[in-house]
GUBA-737681 format. One record per residue (C-alpha): residue number from 0; residue in one letter; x, y, z. Coordinates in Angstrom, 2 decimals. Example, Ala and Ser with C-alpha at 12.3 -4.5 7.8 and 13.67 -1.06 7.14 Angstrom:
pt num 0 residu A xx 12.30 yy -4.50 zz 7.80
pt num 1 residu S xx 13.67 yy -1.06 zz 7.14
This chain:
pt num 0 residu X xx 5.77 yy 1.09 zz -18.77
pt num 1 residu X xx 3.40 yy 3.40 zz -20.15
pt num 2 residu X xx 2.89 yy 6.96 zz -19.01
pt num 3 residu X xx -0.26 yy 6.17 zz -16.86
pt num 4 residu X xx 1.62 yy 3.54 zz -14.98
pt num 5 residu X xx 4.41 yy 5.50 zz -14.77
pt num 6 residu X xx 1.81 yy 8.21 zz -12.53
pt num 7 residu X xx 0.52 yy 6.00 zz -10.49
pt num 8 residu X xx 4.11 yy 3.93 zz -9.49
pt num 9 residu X xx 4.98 yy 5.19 zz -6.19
pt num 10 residu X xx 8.02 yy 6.26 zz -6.45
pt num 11 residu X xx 10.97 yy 5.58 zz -3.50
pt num 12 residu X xx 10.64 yy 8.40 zz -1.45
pt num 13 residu X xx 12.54 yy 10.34 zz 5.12
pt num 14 residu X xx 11.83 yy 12.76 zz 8.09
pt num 15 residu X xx 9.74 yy 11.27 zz 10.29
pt num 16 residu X xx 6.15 yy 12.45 zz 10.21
pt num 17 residu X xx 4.67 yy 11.45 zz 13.57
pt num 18 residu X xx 0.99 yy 12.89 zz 14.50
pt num 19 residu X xx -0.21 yy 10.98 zz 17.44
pt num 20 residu X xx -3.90 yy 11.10 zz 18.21
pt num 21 residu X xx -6.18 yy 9.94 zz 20.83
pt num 22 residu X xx -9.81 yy 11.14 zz 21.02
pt num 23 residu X xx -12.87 yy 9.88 zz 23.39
pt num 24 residu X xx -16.24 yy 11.16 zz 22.90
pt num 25 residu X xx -19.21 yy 9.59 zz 25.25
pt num 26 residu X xx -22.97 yy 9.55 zz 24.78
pt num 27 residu X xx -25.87 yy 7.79 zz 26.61
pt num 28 residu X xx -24.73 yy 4.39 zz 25.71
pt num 29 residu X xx -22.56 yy 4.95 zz 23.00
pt num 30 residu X xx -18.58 yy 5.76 zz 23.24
pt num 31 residu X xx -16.05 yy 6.26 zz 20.48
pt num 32 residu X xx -12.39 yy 6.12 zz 20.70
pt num 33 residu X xx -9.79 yy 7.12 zz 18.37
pt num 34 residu X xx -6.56 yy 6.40 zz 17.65
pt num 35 residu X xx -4.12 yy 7.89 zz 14.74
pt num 36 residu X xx -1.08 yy 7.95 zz 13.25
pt num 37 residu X xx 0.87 yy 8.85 zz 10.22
pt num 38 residu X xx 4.85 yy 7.67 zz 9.63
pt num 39 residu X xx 7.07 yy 7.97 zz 6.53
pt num 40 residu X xx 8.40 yy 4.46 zz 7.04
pt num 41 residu X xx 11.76 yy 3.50 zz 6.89
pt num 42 residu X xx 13.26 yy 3.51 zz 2.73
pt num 43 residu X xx 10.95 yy 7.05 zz 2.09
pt num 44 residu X xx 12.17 yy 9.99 zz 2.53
pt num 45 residu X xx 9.18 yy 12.18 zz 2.81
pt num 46 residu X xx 5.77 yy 11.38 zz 3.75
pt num 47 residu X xx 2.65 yy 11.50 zz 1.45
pt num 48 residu X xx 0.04 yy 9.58 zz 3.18
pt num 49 residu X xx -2.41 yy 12.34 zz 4.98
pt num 50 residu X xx -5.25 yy 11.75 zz 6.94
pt num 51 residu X xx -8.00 yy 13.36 zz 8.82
pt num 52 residu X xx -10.45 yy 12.79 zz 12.10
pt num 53 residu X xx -13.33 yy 14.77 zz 13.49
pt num 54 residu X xx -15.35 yy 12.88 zz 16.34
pt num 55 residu X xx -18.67 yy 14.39 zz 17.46
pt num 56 residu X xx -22.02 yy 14.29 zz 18.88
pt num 57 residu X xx -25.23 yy 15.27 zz 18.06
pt num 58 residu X xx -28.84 yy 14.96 zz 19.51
pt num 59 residu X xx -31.47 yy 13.57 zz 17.31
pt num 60 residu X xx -34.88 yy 12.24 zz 17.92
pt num 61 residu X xx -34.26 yy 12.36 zz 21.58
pt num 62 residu X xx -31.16 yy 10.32 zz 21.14
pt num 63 residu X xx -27.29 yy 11.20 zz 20.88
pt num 64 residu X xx -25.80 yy 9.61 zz 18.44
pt num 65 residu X xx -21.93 yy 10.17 zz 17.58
pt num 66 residu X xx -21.42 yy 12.08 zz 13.94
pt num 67 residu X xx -18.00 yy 11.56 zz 12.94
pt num 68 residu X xx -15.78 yy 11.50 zz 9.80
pt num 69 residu X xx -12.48 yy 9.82 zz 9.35
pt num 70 residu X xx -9.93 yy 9.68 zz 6.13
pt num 71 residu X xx -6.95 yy 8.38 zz 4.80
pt num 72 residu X xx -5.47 yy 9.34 zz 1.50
pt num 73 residu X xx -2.02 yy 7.87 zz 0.24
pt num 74 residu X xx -0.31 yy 10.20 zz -2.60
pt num 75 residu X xx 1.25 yy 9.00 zz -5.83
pt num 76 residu X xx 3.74 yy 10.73 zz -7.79
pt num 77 residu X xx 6.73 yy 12.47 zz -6.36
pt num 78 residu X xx 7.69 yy 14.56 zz -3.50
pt num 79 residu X xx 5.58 yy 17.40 zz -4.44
pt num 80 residu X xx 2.87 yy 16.18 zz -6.29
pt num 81 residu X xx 2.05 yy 13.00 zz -4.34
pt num 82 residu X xx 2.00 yy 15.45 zz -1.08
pt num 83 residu X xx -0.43 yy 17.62 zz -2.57
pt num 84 residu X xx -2.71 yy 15.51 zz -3.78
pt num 85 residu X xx -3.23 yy 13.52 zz -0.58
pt num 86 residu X xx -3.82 yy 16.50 zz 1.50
pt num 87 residu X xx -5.65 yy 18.26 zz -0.89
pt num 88 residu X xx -7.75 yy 15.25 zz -1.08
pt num 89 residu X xx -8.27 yy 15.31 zz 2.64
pt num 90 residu X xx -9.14 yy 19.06 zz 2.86
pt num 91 residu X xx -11.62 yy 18.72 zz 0.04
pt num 92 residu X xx -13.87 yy 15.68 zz 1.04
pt num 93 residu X xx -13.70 yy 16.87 zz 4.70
pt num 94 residu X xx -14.94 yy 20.33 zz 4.06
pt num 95 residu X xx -17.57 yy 19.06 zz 1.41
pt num 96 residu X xx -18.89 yy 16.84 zz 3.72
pt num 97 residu X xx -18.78 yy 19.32 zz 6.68
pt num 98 residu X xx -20.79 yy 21.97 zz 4.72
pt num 99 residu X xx -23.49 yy 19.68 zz 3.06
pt num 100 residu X xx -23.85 yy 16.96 zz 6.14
pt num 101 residu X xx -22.57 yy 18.57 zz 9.59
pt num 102 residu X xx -24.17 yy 22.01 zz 8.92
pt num 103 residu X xx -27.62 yy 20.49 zz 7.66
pt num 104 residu X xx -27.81 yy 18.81 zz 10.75
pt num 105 residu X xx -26.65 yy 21.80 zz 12.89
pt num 106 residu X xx -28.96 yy 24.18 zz 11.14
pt num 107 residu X xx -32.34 yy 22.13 zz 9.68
pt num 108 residu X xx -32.32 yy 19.65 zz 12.73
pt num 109 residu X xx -36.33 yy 19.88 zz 11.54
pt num 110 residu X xx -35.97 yy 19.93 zz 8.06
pt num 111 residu X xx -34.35 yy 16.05 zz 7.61
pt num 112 residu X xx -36.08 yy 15.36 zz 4.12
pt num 113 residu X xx -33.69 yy 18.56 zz 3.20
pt num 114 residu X xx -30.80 yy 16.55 zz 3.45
pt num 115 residu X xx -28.98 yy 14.69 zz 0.72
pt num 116 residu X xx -28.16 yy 10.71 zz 1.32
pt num 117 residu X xx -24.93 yy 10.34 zz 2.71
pt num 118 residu X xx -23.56 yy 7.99 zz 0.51
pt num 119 residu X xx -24.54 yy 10.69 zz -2.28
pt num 120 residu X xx -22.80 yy 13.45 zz -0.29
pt num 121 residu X xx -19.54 yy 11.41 zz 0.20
pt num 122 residu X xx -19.68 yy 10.20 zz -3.40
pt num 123 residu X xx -20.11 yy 13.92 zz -4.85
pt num 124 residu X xx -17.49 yy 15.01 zz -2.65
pt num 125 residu X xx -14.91 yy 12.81 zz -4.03
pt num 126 residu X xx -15.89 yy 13.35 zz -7.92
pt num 127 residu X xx -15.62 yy 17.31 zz -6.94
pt num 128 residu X xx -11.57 yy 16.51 zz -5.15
pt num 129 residu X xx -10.82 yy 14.36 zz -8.10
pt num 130 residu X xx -11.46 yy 17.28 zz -10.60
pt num 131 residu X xx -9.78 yy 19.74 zz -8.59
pt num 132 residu X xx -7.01 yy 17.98 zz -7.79
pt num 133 residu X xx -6.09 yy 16.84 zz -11.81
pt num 134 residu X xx -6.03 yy 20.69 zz -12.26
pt num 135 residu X xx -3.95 yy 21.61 zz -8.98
pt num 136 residu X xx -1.17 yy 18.50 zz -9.13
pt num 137 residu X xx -1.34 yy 17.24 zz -12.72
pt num 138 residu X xx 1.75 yy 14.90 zz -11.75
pt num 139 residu X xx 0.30 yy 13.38 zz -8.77
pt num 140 residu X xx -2.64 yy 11.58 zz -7.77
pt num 141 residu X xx -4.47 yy 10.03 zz -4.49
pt num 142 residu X xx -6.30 yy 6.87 zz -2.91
pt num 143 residu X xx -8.69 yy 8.10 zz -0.53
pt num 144 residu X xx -10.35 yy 5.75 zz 2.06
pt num 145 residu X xx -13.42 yy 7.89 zz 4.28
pt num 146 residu X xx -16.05 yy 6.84 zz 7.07
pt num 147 residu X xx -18.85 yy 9.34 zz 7.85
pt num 148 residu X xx -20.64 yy 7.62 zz 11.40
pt num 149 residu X xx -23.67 yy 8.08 zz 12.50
pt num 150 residu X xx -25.00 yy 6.92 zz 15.54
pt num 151 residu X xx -23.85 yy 2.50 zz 15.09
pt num 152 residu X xx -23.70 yy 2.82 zz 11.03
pt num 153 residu X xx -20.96 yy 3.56 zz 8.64
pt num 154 residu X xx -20.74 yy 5.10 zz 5.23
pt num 155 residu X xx -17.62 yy 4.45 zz 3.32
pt num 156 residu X xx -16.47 yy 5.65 zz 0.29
pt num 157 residu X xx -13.58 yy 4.21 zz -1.50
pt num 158 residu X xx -10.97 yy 5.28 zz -4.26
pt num 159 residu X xx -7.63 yy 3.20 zz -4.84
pt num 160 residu X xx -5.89 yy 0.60 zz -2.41
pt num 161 residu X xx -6.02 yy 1.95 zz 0.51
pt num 162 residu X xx -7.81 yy -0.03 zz 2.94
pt num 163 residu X xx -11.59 yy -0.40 zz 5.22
pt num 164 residu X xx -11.14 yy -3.41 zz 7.95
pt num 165 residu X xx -14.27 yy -3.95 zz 10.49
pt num 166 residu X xx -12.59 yy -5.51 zz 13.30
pt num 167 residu X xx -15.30 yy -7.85 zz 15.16
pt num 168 residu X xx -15.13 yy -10.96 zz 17.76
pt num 169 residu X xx -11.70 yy -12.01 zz 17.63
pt num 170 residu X xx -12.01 yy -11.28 zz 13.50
pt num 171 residu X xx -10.96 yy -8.85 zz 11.05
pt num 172 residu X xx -13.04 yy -8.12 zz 7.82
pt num 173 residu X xx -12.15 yy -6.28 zz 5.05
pt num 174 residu X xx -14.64 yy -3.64 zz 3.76
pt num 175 residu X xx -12.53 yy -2.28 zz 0.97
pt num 176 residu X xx -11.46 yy -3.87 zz -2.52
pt num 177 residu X xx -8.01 yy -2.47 zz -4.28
pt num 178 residu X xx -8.37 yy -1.05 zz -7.07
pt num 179 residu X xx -5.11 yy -2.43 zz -8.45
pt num 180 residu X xx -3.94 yy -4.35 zz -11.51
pt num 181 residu X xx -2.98 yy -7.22 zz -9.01
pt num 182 residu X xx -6.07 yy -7.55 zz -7.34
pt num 183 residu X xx -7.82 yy -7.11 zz -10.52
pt num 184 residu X xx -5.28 yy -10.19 zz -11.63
pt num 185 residu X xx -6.50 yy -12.33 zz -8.57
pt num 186 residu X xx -9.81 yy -11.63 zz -8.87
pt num 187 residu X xx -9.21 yy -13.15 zz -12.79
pt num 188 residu X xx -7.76 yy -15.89 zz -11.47
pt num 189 residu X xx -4.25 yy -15.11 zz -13.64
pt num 190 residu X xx -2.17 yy -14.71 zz -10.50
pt num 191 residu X xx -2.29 yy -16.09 zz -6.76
pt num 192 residu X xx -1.93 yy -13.50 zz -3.62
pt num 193 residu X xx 1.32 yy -14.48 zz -2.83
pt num 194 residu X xx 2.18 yy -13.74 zz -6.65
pt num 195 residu X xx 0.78 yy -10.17 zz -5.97
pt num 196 residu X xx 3.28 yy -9.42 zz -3.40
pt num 197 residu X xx 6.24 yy -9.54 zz -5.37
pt num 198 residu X xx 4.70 yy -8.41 zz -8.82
pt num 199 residu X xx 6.41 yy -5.43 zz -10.96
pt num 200 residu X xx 3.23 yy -3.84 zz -11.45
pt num 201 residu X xx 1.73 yy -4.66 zz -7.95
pt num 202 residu X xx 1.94 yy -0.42 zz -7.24
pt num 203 residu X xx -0.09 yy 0.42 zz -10.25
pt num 204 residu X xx -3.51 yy 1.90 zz -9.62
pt num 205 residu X xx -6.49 yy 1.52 zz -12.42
pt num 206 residu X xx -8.79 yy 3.82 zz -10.39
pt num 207 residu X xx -7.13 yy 7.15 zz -8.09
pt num 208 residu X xx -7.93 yy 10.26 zz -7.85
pt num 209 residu X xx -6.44 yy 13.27 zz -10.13
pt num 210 residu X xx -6.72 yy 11.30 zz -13.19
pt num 211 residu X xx -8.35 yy 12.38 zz -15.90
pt num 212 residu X xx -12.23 yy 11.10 zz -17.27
pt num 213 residu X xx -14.45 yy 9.41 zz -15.08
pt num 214 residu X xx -14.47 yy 8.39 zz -11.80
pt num 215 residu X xx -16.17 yy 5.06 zz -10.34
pt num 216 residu X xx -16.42 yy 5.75 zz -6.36
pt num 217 residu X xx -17.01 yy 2.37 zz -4.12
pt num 218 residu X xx -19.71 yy 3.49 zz -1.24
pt num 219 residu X xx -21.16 yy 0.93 zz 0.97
pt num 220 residu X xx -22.89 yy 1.07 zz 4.35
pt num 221 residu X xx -22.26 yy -1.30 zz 7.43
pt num 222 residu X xx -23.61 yy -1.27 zz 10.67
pt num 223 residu X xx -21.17 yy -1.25 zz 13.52
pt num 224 residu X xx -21.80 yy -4.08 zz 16.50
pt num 225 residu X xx -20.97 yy -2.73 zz 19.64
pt num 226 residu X xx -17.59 yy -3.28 zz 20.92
pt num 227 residu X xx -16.50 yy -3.21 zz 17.21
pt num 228 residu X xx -13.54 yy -1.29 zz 15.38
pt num 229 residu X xx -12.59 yy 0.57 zz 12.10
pt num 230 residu X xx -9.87 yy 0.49 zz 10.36
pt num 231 residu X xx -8.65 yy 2.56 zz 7.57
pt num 232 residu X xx -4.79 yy 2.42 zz 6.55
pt num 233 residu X xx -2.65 yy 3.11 zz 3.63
pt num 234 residu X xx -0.93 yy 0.27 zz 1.77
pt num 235 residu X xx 1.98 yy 0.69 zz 4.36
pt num 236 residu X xx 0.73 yy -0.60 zz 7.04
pt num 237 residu X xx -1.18 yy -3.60 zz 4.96
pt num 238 residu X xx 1.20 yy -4.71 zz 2.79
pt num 239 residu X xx 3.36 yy -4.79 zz 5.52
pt num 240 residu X xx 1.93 yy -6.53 zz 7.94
pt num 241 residu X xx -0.39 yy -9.55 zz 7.52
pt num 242 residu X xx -4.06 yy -9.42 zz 8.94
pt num 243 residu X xx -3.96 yy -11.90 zz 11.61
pt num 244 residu X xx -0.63 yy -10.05 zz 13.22
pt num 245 residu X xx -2.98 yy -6.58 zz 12.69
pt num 246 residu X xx -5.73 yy -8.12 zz 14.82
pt num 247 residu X xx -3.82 yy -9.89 zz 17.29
pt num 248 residu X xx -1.75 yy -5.77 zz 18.07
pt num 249 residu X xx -5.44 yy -4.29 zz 17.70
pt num 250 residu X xx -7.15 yy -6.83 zz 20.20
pt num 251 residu X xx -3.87 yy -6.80 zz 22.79
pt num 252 residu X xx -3.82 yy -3.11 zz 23.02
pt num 253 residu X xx -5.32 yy -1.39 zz 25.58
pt num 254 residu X xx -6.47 yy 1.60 zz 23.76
pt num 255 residu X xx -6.80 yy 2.78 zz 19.76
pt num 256 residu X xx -3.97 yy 5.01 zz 20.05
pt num 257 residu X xx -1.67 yy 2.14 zz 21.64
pt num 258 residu X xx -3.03 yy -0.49 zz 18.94
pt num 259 residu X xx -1.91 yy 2.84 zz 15.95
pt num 260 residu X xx 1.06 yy 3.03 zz 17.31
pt num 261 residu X xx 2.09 yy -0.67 zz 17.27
pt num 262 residu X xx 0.60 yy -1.49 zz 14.15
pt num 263 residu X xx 3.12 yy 1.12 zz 12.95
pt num 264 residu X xx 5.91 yy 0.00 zz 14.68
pt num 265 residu X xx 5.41 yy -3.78 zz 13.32
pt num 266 residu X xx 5.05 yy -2.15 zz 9.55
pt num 267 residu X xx 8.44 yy -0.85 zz 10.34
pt num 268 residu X xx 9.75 yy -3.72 zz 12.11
pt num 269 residu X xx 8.95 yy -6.12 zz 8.88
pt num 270 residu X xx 10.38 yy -3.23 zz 6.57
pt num 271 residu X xx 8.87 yy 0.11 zz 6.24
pt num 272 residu X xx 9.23 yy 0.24 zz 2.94
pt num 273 residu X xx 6.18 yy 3.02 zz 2.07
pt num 274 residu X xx 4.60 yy 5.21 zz 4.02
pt num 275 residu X xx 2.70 yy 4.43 zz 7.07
pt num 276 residu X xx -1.01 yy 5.33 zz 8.42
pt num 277 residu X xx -4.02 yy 4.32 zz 10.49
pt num 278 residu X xx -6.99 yy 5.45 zz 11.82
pt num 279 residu X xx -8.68 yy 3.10 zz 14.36
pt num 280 residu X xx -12.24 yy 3.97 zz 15.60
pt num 281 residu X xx -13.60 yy 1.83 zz 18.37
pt num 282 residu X xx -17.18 yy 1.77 zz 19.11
C-alpha cells in the first residue's frame, strides 16, 4: 500500500458522540424540518465525522423563501488528524459561505447582480478548506458533502464518498458519486457492487480534501418537489445500511429527527463498524 492510500485508509478507531437535532422553520407556504445526528458507531473509538446545520428565512421579491446550509464531513487519518480535518472542514465552508452568500443577501438585498453564483461560492469555499486544511492536519484529510437551499432549489457541492440522497414518492435518489477506487472500479466495469463491499481497497479515496495539488469539486443543482427530503450521510450510515431499508425508516418516521435517529440505530444494529451521521432536511 502506498503512502497515499495509506492517508486516506480509515483507520479502526469509542465514546459515544450523540448531538441530537430537530429544527422547524415556516414560511408562507414553505416549511423545513431538520433532523441530525452524529454517532461513533460501535468498533471506533472516537468519532471523526462532523457536521453542520443552519436553517433560515429570508424575504425576497415579496416572497420568503428558506436560506439554509447543511454539511457533513467524514475525517481520514487518525484520532487527531482525521478529527481536525472534518471539523475544520465544517467551520471553513460554513463561514465562507456565511460571509460571501448570507451577508450579501442581508446587506445588498438591492444589489443581487453583486452576488457571486452559488455554485461558485460553494466551490471556492471548498478549494480555500482544502488548502488550509493540508497545512493545519498534514496527516489527515476530509470528504465533505454541503447543501446551500434557497427557496425549493439545492446547491450541492461534493468532495469524497460521503453521500447526497433526494428522497421523493416512495423513492430514494442518489445525488452524489464516490469518489473511490471501487466506484471508480464499477463504473469500469472491473468489479460488481457486491465486489465493492468486501474489497481491500474499498476505503481508499482518489479525491478528499487536505491533499495536496488540485482539487476537482462535484456541484450540481436540483430542485426540491414539495414534500421531498435531503439526505446527506457519511459512509457509516450507507455502507451500512442498504437504500431501500433507509427509505422505508425515513418514510415510517414521523419526523426528521425520529427518521436520524433510526437510521443510526439500524447502522449500528447491522454493525457499526465506522462512524455514523445524517442530516435529513424535509421540505
Amino acid at each position: 500500500m502506498n503512502f497515499l492510500q495509506k492517508l486516506f485508509v480509515k483507520k479502526p478507531v469509542t465514546e459515544p458522540q450523540l448531538l441530537p437535532l430537530d429544527e422547524t422553520i415556516e414560511s408562507d407556504g414553505l416549511s423545513i424540518q431538520v433532523g441530525a445526528l452524529t454517532d461513533r458507531g460501535r468498533v471506533r473509538d472516537h468519532n471523526e465525522d462532523a457536521l453542520f446545520t443552519l436553517s433560515s428565512t429570508i424575504s425576497q421579491d415579496e416572497e420568503i423563501l428558506p436560506m439554509c446550509l447543511y454539511i457533513v464531513a467524514d475525517g481520514m487519518g487518525g484520532h487527531k488528524g482525521g478529527r481536525e480535518a472534518s471539523a475544520l472542514a465544517v467551520r471553513l465552508v460554513s463561514s465562507w459561505v456565511m460571509d460571501r452568500i448570507f451577508r450579501p443577501y442581508l446587506l445588498e438585498p438591492d444589489a443581487p447582480g453583486s452576488r457571486q453564483p452559488i455554485n461558485q461560492v460553494l466551490n471556492e469555499a471548498i478549494l480555500t478548506a482544502n488548502g488550509k486544511i493540508h497545512e493545519a492536519c498534514p496527516e489527515g484529510g476530509t470528504t465533505l458533502t454541503g447543501v446551500f437551499v434557497l427557496g425549493t432549489n439545492a446547491f450541492l457541492a461534493h468532495v469524497g464518498d460521503s453521500r447526497a440522497y433526494l428522497v421523493s414518492r416512495n423513492t430514494i435518489r442518489q445525488l452524489t458519486t464516490d469518489h473511490s477506487l471501487v466506484n471508480r472500479l464499477i463504473e469500469l466495469g472491473q468489479i460488481t457492487p457486491e465486489e465493492a463491499k468486501t474489497h481491500p481497497q474499498r476505503n481508499v479515496l482518489y479525491r478528499a480534501l487536505g491533499r495536496p495539488g488540485n482539487l476537482e469539486v462535484d456541484t450540481h443543482l436540483q430542485s426540491l418537489p414539495a414534500h421531498s427530503m435531503l439526505l446527506l450521510c457519511s459512509d457509516g450510515l450507507w455502507g451500512m445500511v442498504p437504500e431501500n431499508d433507509m427509505l422505508t425508516i425515513i418514510d415510517s418516521a414521523p419526523s426528521p429527527q425520529i427518521a436520524c435517529d433510526r437510521l443510526i440505530a439500524k447502522a449500528n444494529e447491522n454493525g457499526g463498524e465506522d462512524n455514523i451521521t445524517a442530516v435529513l432536511v424535509q421540505m
